[in-house]
C-alpha positions in Angstrom: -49.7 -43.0 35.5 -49.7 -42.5 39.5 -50.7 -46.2 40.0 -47.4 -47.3 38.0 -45.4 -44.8 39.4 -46.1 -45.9 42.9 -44.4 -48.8 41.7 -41.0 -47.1 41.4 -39.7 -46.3 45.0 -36.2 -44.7 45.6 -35.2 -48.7 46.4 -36.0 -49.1 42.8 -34.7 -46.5 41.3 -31.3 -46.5 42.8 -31.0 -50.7 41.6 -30.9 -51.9 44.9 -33.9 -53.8 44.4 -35.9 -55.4 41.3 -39.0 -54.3 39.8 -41.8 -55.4 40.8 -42.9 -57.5 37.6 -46.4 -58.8 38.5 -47.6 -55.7 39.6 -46.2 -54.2 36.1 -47.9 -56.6 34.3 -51.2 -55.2 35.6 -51.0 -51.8 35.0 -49.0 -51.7 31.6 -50.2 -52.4 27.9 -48.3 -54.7 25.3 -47.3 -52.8 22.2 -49.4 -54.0 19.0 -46.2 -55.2 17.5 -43.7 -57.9 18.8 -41.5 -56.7 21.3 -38.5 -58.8 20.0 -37.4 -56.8 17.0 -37.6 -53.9 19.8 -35.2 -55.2 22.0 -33.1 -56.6 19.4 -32.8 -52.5 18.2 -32.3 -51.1 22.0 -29.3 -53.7 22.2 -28.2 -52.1 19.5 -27.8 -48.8 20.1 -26.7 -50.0 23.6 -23.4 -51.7 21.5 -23.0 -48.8 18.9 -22.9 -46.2 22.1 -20.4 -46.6 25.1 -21.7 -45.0 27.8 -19.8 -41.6 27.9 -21.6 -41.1 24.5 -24.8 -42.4 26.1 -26.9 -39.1 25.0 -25.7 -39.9 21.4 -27.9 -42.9 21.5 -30.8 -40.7 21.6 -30.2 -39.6 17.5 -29.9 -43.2 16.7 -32.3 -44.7 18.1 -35.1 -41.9 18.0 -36.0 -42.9 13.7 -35.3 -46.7 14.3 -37.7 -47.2 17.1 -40.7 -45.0 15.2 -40.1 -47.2 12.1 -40.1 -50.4 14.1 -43.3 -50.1 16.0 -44.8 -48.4 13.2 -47.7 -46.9 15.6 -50.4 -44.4 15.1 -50.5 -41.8 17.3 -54.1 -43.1 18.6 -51.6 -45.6 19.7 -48.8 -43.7 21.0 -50.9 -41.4 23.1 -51.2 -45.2 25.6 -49.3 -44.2 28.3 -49.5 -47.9 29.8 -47.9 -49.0 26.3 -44.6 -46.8 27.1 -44.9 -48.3 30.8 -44.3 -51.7 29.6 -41.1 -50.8 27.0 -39.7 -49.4 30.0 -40.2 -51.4 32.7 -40.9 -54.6 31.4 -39.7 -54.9 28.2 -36.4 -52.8 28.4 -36.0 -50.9 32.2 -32.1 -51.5 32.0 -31.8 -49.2 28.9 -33.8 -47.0 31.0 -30.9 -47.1 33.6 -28.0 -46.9 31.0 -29.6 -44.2 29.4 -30.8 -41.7 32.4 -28.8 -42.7 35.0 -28.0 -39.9 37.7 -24.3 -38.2 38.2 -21.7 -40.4 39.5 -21.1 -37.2 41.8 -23.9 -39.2 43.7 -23.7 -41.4 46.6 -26.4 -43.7 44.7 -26.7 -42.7 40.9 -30.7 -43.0 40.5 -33.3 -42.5 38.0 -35.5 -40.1 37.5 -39.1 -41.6 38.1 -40.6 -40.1 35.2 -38.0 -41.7 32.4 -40.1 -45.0 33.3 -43.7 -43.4 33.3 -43.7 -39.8 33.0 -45.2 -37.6 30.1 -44.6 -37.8 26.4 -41.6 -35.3 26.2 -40.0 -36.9 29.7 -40.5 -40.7 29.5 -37.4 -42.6 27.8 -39.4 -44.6 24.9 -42.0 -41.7 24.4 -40.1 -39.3 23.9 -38.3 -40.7 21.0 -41.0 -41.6 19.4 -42.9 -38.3 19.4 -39.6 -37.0 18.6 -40.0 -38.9 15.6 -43.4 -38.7 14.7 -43.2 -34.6 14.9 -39.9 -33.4 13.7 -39.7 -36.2 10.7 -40.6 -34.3 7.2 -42.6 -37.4 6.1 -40.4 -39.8 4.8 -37.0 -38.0 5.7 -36.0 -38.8 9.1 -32.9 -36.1 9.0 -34.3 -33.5 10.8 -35.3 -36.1 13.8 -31.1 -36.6 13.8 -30.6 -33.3 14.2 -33.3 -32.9 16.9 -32.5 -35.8 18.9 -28.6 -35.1 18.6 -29.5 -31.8 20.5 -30.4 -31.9 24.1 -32.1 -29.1 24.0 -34.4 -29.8 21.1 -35.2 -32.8 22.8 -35.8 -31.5 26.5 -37.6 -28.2 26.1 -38.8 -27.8 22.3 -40.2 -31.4 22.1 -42.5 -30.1 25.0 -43.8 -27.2 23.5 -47.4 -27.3 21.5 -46.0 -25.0 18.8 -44.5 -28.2 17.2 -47.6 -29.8 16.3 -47.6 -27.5 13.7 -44.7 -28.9 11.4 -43.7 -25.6 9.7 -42.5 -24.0 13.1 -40.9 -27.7 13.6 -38.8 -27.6 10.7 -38.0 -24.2 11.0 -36.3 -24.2 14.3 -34.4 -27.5 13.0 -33.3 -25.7 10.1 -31.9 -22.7 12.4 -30.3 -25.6 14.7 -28.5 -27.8 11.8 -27.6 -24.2 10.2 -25.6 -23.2 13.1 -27.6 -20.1 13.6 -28.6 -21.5 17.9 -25.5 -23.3 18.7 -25.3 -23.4 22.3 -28.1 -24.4 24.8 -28.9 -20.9 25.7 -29.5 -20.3 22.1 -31.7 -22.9 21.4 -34.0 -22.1 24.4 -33.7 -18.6 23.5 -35.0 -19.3 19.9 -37.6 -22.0 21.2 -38.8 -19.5 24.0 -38.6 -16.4 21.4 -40.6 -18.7 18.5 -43.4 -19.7 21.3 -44.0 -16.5 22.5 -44.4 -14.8 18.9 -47.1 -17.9 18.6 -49.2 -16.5 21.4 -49.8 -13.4 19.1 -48.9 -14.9 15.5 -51.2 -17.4 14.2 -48.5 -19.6 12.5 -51.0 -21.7 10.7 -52.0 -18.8 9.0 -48.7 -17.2 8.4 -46.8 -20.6 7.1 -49.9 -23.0 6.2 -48.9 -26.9 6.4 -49.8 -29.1 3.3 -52.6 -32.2 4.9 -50.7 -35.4 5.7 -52.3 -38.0 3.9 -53.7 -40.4 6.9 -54.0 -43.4 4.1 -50.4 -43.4 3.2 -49.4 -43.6 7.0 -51.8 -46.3 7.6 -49.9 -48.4 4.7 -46.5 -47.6 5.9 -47.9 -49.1 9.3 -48.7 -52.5 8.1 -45.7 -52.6 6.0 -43.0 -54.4 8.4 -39.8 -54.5 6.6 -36.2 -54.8 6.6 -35.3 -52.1 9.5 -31.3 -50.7 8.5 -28.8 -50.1 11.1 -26.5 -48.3 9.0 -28.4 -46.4 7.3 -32.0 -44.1 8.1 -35.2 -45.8 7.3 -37.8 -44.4 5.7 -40.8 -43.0 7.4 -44.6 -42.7 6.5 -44.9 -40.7 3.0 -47.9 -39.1 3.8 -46.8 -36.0 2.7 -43.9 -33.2 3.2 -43.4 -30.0 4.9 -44.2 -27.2 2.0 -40.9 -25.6 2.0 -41.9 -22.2 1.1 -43.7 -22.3 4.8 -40.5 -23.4 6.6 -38.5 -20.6 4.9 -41.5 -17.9 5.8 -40.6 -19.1 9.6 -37.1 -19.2 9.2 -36.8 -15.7 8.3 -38.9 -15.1 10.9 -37.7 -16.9 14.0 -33.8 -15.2 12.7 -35.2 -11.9 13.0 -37.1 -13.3 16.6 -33.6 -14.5 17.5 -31.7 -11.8 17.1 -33.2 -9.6 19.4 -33.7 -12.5 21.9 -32.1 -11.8 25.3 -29.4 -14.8 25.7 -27.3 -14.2 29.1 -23.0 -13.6 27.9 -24.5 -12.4 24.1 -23.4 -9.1 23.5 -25.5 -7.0 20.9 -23.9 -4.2 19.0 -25.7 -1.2 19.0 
């Protein structure tokens, strides 16, 4: 939002001076749910992470934060409601988390982690993280996702993973080793997306229908939220495996012949 971003000069984002709360106030949205239980769980993975591990944080915290506010994606889509988790509710996590290189005179923050798009702001982009890489209740393949900077930064932004078959395929090349580097994964993301322009992938690797019922009982279920262990998502219905392994064959064969700068192909 322009009007909340204006809010954010370089003063700001450096730490030299406060946010401007009351101006916040006007231009953000409370979440539906108490913002305690929230802040209690960004603490959290604030004490489980020391900061050279910071990015770490991101895996932890991606599955906790979708089962604790327990939003639809109506909900989620509220730009002013990720304006006030990070700069009202929670804006030093912001700065803990995306903090600029101490090569820096002033380490800043990029503007958009408070307010930017879905796949750039710092609360968003967890949670649509979540919501679109979970395989209904299993929230595994958002660990893997989230403990990949690359997943996270360029595939979470690309409108092939609305389709969860072509998510769950590129997860299951990831956790298989098969893209191990960065340039690997964006090679395989950018190989995957271009195949969709001419592939119709719902077609191809059809996805079974979510059942919206079941997600809008997981929703008003708040219960016991585990630290130690994953919580379970919404079970309104899994990824049909037989589609994810119709894309995984696919997107290997896609990946082998993708260009990766220092890979060396044997004729």
């Amino acid at each position: 939002m322009e009007a909340a971003a204006r809010l954010l000069g370089i003063a700001v984002l450096e730490e030299r001076e406060p946010l401007p709360f009351a101006a916040i106030d006007r231009l953000s949205s409370t979440t539906p749910r108490p913002a305690g239980p929230v802040r209690e769980l960004i603490d959290e993975a604030v004490r489980r992470h020391p900061p050279e591990s910071r990015t770490a944080a991101d895996a932890w915290l991606a599955p906790r934060l979708h089962a604790s506010l327990r939003l639809t994606r109506a909900e989620a889509a509220d730009r002013g409601l990720w304006n006030h988790l990070a700069m009202r509710v929670a804006p030093d996590y912001v700065f803990w988390r995306h903090r600029g290189r101490a090569s820096r005179t002033v380490p800043s923050v990029n503007r958009a982690r408070f307010t930017g798009l879905y796949d750039q702001q710092t609360f968003a982009r967890l949670w649509w993280a979540a919501e679109l890489f979970r395989d209904g209740p299993d929230y595994r393949p958002v660990v893997v996702a989230c403990g990949n900077q690359d997943v996270l930064n360029t595939v979470l932004g690309m409108g092939m993973i609305m389709h969860r078959p072509v998510a769950q395929a590129i997860l299951t090349l990831v956790a298989d080793g098969v893209a191990k580097s960065g340039r690997e994964v964006n090679a395989l993301a950018q190989a995957a997306n271009a195949a969709g322009s001419t592939l119709v992938y719902e077609a191809l690797a059809p996805d079974s229908r979510q059942d919206p019922a079941r997600y809008v009982d997981w929703a008003d279920d708040h219960g016991f939220l585990p630290y130690d262990s994953l919580p379970e998502g919404p079970d309104d219905g899994e990824v049909p495996r037989a589609s994810v392994d119709t894309l995984v064959e696919l997107f290997t064969r896609l990946f082998a012949e993708a260009p990766i700068r220092g890979r060396t192909v044997d004729s």
